[in-house]
DOMI-66924 format. One record per residue: x, y, z of N, C-alpha, C, O, CB in turn; residue in three letters. Coordinates in steps of 0.1 Angstrom, whole numbers, plus 2048, in hexadecimal, padded with zeros to 3 digits. Glycine has a CB too. Layout:
XYZXYZXYZXYZXYZALA
...
This chain:
8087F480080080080080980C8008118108087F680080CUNK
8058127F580C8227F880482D7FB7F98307F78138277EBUNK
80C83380280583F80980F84980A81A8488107FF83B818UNK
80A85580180E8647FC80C86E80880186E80E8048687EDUNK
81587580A81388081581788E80F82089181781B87C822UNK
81589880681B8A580581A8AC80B8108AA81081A8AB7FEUNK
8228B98108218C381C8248D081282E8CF80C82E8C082BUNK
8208D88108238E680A81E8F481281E8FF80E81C8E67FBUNK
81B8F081E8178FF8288138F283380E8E783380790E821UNK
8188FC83B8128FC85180B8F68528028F684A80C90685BUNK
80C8EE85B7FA8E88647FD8E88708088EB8737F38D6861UNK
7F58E68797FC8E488A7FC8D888B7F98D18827F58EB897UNK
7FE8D38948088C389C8058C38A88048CE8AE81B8C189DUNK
8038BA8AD8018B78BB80A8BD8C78078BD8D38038A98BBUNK
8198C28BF81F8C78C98208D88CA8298DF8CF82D8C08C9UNK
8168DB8C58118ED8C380F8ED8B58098E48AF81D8FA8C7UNK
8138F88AE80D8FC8A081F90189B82A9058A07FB90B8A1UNK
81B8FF89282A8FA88882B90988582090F8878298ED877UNK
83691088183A91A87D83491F86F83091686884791887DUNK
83392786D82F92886083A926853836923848829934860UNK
84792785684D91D84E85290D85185C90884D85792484AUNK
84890785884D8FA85B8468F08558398F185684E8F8867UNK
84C8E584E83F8DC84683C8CE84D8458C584D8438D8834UNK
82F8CC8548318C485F8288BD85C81C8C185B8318C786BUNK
82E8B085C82A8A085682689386582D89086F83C89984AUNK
81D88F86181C88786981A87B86880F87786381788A86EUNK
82487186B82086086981D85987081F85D87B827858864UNK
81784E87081283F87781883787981482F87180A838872UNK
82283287F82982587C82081788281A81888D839826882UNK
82180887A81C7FF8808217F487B8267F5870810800880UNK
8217E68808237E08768207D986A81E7CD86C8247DE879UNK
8207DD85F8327DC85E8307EA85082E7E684583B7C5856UNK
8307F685382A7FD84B82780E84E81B8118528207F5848UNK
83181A84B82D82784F82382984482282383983983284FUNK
81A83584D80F83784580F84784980D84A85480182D849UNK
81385283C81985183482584C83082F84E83781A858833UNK
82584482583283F82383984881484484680F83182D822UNK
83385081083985980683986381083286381A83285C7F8UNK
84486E80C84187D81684688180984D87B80084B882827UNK
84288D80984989A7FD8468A780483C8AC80784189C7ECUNK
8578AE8078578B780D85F8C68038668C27FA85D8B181BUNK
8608CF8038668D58018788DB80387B8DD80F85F8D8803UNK
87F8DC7FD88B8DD80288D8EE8058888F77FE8958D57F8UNK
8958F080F8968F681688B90182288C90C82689F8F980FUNK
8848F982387C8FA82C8798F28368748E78328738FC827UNK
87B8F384387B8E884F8708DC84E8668DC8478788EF85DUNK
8728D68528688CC8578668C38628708BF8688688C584FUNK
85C8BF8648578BD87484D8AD86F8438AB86784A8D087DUNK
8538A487585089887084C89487A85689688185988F86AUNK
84288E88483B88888D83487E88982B87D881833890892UNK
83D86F89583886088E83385A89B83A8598A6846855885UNK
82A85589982584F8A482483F8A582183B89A8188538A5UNK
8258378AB8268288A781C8228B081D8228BD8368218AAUNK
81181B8A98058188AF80680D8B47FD8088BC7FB8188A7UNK
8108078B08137F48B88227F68BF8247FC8C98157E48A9UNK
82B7F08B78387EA8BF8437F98BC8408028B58407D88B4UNK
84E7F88C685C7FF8BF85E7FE8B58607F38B38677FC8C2UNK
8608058AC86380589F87281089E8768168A985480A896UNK
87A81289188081B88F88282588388481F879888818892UNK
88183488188183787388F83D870896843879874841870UNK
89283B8648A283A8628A58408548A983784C8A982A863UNK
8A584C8508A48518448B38548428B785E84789985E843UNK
8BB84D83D8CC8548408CF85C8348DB85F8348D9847841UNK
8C98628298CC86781E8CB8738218D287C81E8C7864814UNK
8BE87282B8BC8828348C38838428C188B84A8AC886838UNK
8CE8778448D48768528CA8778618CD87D86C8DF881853UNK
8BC87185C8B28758678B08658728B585B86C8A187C85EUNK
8AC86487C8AD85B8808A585B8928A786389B8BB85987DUNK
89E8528928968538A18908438A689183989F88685F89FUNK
88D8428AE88183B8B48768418B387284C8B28838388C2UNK
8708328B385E8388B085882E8BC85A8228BA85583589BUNK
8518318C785082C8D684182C8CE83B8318C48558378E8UNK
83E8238D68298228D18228298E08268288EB82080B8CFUNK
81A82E8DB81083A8DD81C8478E481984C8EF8018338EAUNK
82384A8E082C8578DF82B8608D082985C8C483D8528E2UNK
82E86C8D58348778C68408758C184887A8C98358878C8UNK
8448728BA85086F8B685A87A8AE85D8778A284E8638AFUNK
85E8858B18668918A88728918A187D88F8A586989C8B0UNK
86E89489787A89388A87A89F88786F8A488587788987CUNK
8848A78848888B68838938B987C89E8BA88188A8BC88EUNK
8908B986989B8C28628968C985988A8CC8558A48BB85BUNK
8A08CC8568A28D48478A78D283B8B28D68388A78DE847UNK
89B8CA8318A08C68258AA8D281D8A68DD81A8948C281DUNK
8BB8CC81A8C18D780F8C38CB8058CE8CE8018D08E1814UNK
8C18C28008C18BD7F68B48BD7EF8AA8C17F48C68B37F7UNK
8B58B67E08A68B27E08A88A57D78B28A37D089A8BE7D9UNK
8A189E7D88A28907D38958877D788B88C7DC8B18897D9UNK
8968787D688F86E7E28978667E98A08607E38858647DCUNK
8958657F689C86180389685380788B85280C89A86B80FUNK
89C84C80489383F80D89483F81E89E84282489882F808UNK
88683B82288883A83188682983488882082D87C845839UNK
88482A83F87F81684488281785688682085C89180683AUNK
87D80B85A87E80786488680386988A7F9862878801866UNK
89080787689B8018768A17FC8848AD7FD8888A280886EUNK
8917F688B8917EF89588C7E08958817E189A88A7F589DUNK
88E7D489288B7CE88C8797CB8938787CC89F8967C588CUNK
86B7C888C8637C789485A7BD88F84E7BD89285F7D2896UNK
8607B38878557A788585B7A38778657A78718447AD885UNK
85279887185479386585379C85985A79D84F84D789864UNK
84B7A285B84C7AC8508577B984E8597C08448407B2850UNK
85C7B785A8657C785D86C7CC84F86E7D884D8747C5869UNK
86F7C284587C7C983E8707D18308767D782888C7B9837UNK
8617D082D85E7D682785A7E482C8587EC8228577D0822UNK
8587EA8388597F08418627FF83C86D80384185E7E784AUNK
85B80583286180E82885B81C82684F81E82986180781BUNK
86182382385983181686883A813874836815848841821UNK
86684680E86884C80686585D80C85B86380F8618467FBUNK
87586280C86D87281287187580087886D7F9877880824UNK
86D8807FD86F8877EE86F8967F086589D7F38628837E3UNK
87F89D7EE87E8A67F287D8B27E38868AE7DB8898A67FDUNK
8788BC7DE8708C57D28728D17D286E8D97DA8628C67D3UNK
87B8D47C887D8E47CD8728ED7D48768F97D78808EC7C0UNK
């Protein structure tokens, strides 16, 4: 299943209301599958990624964007940069969390 997420202006987040230049995305993690698993963000404009994990530990591990966290289930999980490239980044899981773990995938896409 794919699932598309674009951000091109503000929204608020659970942890207050995003800046007005901040582009703030929010994912699901579960197993075995983020939901959004596409993101498309803009480059050089921040971004504010909030992942929540509805079952087990999971991990999100984007290294093309050098980003990297735990995702605890029922917690906010905060990811905080600033795309200066632009390209597509693969992300994935990278806590191991079941049989399915290694499809456990998406894609950030960063757009002038």
């Amino acid at each position: 299943m794919v699932t598309t997420f674009a951000i091109f202006a503000a929204t608020s987040g659970a942890q207050g209301p995003a800046t007005s230049a901040e582009q703030d995305v929010s994912v699901t993690a579960k197993k075995f599958q983020f939901t959004p698993n596409e993101i498309t963000v803009r480059r050089g404009i921040p971004v504010v990624i909030r992942i929540v994990s509805q079952d087990v530990l999971h991990g999100f591990s984007c290294p093309g964007l050098k980003l990297r966290t735990d995702v605890t289930p029922g917690q906010e999980n905060v990811v905080r940069f600033t795309p200066d490239k632009e390209g597509s980044f693969p992300f994935h899981c990278d806590i191991f969390c079941g049989s399915g773990h290694g499809g456990m995938t998406g894609t950030i896409t960063v757009i002038p």
